[in-house]
DRENDO-1510 file (C-alpha; in Angstrom, 1 decimal, always signed):
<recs>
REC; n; res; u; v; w
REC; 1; UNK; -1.0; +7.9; +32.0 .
REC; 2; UNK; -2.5; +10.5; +29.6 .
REC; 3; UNK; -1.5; +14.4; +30.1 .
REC; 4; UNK; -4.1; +16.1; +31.8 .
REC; 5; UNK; -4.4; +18.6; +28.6 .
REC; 6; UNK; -4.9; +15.4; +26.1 .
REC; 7; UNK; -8.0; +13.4; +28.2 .
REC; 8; UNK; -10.9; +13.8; +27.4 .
REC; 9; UNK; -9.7; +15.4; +23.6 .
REC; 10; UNK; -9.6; +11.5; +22.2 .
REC; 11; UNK; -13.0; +10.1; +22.9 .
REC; 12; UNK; -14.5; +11.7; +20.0 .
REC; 13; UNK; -13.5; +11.4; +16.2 .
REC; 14; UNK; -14.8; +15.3; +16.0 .
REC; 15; UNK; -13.5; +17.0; +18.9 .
REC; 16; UNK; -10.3; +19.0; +18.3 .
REC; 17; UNK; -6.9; +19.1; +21.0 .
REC; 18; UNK; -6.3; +22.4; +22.1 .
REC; 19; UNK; -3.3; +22.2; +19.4 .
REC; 20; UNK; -5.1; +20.8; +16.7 .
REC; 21; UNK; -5.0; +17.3; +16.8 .
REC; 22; UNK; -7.2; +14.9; +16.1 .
REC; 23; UNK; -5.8; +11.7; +18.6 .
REC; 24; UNK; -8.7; +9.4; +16.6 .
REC; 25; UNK; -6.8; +9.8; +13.1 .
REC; 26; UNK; -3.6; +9.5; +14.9 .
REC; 27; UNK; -4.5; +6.2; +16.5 .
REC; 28; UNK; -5.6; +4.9; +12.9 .
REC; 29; UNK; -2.1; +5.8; +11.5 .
REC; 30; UNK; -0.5; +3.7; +14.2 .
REC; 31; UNK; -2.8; +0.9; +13.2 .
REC; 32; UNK; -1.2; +1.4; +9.9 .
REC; 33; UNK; +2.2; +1.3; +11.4 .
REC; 34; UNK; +1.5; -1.9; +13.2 .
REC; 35; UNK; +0.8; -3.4; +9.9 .
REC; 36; UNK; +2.8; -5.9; +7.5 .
REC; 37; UNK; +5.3; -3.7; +5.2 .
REC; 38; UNK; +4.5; -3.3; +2.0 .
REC; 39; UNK; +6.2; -1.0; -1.2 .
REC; 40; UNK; +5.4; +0.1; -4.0 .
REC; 41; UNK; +7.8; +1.4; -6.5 .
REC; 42; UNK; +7.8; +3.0; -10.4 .
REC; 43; UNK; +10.5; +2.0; -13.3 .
REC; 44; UNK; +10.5; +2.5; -16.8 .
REC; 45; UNK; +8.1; -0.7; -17.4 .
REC; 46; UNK; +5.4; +0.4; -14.7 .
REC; 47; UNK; +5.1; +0.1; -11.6 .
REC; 48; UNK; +5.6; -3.0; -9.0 .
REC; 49; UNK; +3.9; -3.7; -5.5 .
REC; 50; UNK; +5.9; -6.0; -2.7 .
REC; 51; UNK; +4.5; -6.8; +0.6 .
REC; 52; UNK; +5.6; -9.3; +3.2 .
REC; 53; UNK; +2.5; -11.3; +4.6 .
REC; 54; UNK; +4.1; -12.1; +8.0 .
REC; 55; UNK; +3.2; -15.7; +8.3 .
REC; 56; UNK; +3.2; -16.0; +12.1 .
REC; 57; UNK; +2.7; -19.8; +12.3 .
REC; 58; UNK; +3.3; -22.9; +10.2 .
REC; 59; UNK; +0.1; -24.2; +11.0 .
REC; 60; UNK; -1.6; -21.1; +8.9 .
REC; 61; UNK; -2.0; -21.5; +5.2 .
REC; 62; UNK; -0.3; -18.2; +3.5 .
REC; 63; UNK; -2.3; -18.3; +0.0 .
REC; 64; UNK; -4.8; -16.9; +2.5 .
REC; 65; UNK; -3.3; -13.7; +3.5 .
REC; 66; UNK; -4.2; -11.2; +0.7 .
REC; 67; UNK; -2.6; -8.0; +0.8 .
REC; 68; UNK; -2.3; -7.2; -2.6 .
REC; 69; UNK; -5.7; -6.7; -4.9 .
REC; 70; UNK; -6.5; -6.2; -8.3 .
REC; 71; UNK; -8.9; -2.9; -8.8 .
REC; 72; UNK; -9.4; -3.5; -12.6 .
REC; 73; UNK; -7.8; -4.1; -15.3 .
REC; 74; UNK; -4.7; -1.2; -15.5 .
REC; 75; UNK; -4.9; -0.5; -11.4 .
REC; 76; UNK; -3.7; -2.5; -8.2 .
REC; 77; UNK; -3.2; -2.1; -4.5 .
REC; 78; UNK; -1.2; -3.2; -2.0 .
REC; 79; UNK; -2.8; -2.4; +1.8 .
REC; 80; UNK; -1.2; -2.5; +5.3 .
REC; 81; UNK; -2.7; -2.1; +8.9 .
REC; 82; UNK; -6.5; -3.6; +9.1 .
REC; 83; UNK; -7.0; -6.4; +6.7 .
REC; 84; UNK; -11.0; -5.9; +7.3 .
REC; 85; UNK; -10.7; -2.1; +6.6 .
REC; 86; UNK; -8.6; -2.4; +3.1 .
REC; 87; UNK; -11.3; -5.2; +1.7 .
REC; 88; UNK; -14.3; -2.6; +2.5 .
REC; 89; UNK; -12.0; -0.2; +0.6 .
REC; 90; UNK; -11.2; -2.3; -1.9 .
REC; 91; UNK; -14.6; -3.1; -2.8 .
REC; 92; UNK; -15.4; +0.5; -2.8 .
REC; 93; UNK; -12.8; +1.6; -5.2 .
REC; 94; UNK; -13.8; -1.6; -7.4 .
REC; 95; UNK; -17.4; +0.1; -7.5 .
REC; 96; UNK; -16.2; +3.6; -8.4 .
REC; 97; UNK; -14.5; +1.7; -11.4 .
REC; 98; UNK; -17.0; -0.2; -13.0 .
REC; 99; UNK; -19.4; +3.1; -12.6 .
REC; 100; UNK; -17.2; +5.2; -14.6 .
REC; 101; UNK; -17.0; +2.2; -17.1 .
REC; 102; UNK; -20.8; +2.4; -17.1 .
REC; 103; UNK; -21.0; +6.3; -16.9 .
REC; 104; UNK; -18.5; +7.0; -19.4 .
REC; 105; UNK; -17.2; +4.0; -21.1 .
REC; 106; UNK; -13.9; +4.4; -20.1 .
REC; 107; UNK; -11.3; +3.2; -18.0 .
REC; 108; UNK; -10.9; +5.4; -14.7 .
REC; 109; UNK; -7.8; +7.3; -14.1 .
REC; 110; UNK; -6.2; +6.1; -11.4 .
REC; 111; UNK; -5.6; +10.0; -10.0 .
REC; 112; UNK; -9.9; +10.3; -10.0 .
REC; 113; UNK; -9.8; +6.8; -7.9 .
REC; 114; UNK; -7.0; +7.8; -5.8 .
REC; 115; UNK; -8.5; +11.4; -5.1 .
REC; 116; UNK; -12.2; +9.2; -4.2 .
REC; 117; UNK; -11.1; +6.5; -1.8 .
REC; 118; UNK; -9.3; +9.8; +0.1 .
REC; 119; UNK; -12.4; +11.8; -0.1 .
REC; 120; UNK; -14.4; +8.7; +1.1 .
REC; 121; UNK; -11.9; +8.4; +4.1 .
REC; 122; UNK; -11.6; +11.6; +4.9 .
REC; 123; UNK; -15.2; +11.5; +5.9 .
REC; 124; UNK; -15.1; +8.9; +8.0 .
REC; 125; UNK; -13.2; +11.8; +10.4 .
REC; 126; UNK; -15.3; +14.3; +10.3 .
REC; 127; UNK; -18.6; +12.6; +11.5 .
REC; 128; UNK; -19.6; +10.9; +15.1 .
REC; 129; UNK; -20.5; +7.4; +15.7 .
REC; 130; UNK; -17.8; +6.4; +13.2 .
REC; 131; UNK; -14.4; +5.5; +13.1 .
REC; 132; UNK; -11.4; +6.4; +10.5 .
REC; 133; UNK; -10.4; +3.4; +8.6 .
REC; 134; UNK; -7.4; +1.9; +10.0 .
REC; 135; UNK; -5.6; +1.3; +7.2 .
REC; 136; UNK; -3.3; +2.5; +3.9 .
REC; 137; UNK; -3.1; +1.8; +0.6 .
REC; 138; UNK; -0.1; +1.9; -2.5 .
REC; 139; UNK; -2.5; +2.9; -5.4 .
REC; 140; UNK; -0.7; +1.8; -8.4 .
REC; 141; UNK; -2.2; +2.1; -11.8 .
REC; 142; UNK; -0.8; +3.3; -16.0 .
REC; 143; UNK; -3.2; +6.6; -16.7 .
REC; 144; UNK; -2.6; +8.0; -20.4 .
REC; 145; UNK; +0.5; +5.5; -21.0 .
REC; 146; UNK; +1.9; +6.8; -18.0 .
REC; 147; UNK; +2.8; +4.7; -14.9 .
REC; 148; UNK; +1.1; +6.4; -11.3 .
REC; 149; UNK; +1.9; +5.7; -7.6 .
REC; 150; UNK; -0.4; +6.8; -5.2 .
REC; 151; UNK; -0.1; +6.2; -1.1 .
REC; 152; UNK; -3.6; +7.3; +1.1 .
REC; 153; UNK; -3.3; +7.3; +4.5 .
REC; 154; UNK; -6.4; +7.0; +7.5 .
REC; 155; UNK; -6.6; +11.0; +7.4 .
REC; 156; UNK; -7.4; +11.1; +3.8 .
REC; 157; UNK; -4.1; +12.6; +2.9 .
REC; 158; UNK; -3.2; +11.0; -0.8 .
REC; 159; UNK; +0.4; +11.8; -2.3 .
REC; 160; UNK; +2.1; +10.7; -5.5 .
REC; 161; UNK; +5.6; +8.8; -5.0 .
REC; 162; UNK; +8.2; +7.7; -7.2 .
REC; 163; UNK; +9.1; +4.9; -4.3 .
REC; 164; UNK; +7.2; +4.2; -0.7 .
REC; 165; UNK; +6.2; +2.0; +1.9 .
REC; 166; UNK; +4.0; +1.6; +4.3 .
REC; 167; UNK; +3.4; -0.6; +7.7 .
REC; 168; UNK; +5.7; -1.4; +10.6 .
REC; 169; UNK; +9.0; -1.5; +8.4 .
REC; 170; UNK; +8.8; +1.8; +6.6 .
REC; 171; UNK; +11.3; +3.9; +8.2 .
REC; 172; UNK; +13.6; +1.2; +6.8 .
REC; 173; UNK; +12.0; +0.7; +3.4 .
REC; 174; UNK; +12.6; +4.8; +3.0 .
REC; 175; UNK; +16.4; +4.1; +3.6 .
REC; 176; UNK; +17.3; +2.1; +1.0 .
REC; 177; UNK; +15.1; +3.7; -1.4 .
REC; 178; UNK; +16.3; +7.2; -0.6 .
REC; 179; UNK; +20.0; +5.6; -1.2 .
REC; 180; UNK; +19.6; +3.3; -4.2 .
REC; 181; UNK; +16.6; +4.0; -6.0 .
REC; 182; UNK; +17.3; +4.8; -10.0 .
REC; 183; UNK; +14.3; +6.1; -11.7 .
REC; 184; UNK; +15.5; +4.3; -15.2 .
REC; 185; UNK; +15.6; +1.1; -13.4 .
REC; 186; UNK; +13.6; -1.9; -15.5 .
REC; 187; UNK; +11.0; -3.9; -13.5 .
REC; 188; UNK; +13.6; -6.7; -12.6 .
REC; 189; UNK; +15.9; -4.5; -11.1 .
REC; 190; UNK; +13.0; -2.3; -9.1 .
REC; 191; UNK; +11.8; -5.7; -7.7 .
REC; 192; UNK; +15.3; -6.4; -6.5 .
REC; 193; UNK; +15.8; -3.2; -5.3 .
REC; 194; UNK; +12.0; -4.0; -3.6 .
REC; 195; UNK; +13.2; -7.2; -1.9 .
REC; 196; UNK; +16.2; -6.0; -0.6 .
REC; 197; UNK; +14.3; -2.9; +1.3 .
REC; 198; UNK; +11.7; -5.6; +2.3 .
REC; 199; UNK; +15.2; -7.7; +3.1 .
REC; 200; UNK; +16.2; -4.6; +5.5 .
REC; 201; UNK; +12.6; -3.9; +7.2 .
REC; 202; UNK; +12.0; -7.6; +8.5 .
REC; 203; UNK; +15.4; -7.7; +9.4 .
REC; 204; UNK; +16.7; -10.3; +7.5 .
REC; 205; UNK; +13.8; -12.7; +8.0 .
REC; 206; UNK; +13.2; -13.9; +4.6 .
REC; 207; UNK; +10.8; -16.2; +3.5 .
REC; 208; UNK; +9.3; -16.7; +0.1 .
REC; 209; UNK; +6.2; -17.9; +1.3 .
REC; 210; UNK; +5.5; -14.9; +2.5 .
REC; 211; UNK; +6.0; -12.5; -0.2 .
REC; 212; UNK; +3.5; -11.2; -2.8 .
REC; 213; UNK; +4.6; -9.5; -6.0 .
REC; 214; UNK; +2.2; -7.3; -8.2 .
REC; 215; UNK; +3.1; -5.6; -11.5 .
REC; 216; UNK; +1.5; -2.9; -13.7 .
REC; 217; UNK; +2.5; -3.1; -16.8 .
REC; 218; UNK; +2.9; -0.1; -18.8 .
REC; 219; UNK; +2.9; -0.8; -22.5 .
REC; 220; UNK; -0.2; -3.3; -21.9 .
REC; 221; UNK; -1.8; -1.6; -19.2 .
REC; 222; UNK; -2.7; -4.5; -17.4 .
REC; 223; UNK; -2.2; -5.6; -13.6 .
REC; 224; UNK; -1.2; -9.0; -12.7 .
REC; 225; UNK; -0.2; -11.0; -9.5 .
REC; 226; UNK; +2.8; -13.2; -9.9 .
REC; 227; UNK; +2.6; -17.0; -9.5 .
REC; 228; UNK; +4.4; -18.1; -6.7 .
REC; 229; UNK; +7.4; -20.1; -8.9 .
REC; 230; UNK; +7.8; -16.1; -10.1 .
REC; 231; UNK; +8.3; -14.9; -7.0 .
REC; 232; UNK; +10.5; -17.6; -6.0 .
REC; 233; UNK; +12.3; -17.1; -8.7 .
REC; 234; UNK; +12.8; -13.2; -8.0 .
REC; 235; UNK; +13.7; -14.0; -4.3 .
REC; 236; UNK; +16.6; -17.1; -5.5 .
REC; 237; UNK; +18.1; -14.0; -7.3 .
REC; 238; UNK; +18.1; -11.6; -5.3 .
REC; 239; UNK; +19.7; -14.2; -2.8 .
REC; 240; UNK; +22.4; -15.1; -5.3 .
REC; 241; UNK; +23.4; -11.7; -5.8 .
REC; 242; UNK; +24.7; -11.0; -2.4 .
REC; 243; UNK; +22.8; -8.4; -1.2 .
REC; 244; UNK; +21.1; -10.5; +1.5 .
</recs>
């Protein structure tokens, strides 16, 4: 049952709590932390996105979950909580790209894209008869020959990370990478490190089919999914070494 002092105060994305809170943008972020984990994390080479696509059934094909997207050509994301939410965002921030290729002939930096999706959320809580996305995104993106790692969140919030994740498992995800993450870590050993907090958040249950790798490249500047004989290879290792 609701406390007498909070009814009313979450029928309306625009309507204020007496302290402060908006209970709409709240409920979004749980939708968020409902959602399948996903992490992001920088090294020397760029930057490398991990989720876990939660296959629930083995009756459900897992090539089509997508929870990691290509923006353009330097810039990826990886997106937790509504699947339906992150496309229409997706799309969006594919749009802002190609008009600043148009507009300026250039490739966007993935700060100005970041700092656009959030303005375009944010929004979406200040108006009624709308509803704040339900979703969150790892930006990740090489700027100026130098890797970027961006997280939004339903509120418009956006902040710069060295190592995150988002969705259900993050609390865990945070653990290890508070403990173990090394900032002059190669790619190899940041998707390791990746796996294993991916390892800790579903508890141990592992399974390659259900894991999706991204890299951004920092000398080439280019963004690339992995094929899934890559990521199986990634995940044999990282079971070999132990840590599982």
């Amino acid at each position: 049952m609701q406390p007498q002092y909070q009814m009313g105060y979450d029928r309306a994305i625009t309507v204020f709590s007496p302290d402060g809170r908006l209970y709409q943008v709240e409920y979004a972020r749980e939708a968020v932390k409902r959602g399948t984990t996903a992490v992001g994390i920088k090294c020397t080479d760029g930057v490398v996105l991990i989720v876990d696509k939660r296959v629930a059934t083995r009756l459900l094909e897992p090539s089509s979950i997508e929870k990691i997207f290509k923006i353009d050509e330097h810039i990826g994301v990886a997106s937790s909580g509504l699947v339906g939410d992150a496309r229409a965002l997706v799309d969006r921030a594919r749009i802002e790209c190609q008009i600043n290729r148009v507009s300026y002939n250039e490739a966007i930096d993935v700060e100005t894209l970041a700092k656009k999706l959030c303005d375009h959320m944010q929004t979406y809580t200040m108006f009624g008869g709308a509803r704040p996305y339900g979703t969150a995104l790892l930006i990740a993106g090489v700027s100026d020959g130098t890797a970027r790692l961006f997280e939004t969140d339903p509120s418009g919030t956006l902040l710069e990370y060295k190592a995150t994740g988002i969705g259900t498992g993050r609390p865990a995800v945070m653990k290890v990478f508070e403990e173990e993450y090394n900032p002059d870590a190669g790619c190899k050993d940041a998707i390791l490190l990746g796996l294993k907090a991916l390892h800790a958040a579903t508890e141990g249950k592992f399974d390659v089919n259900a894991v999706e790798i991204g890299i951004v490249e920092q000398k080439t500047r280019t963004f690339r999914k992995m094929a899934k004989a890559e990521v199986a290879s990634f995940v044999e290792q990282f079971e070999h070494t132990g840590v599982a």
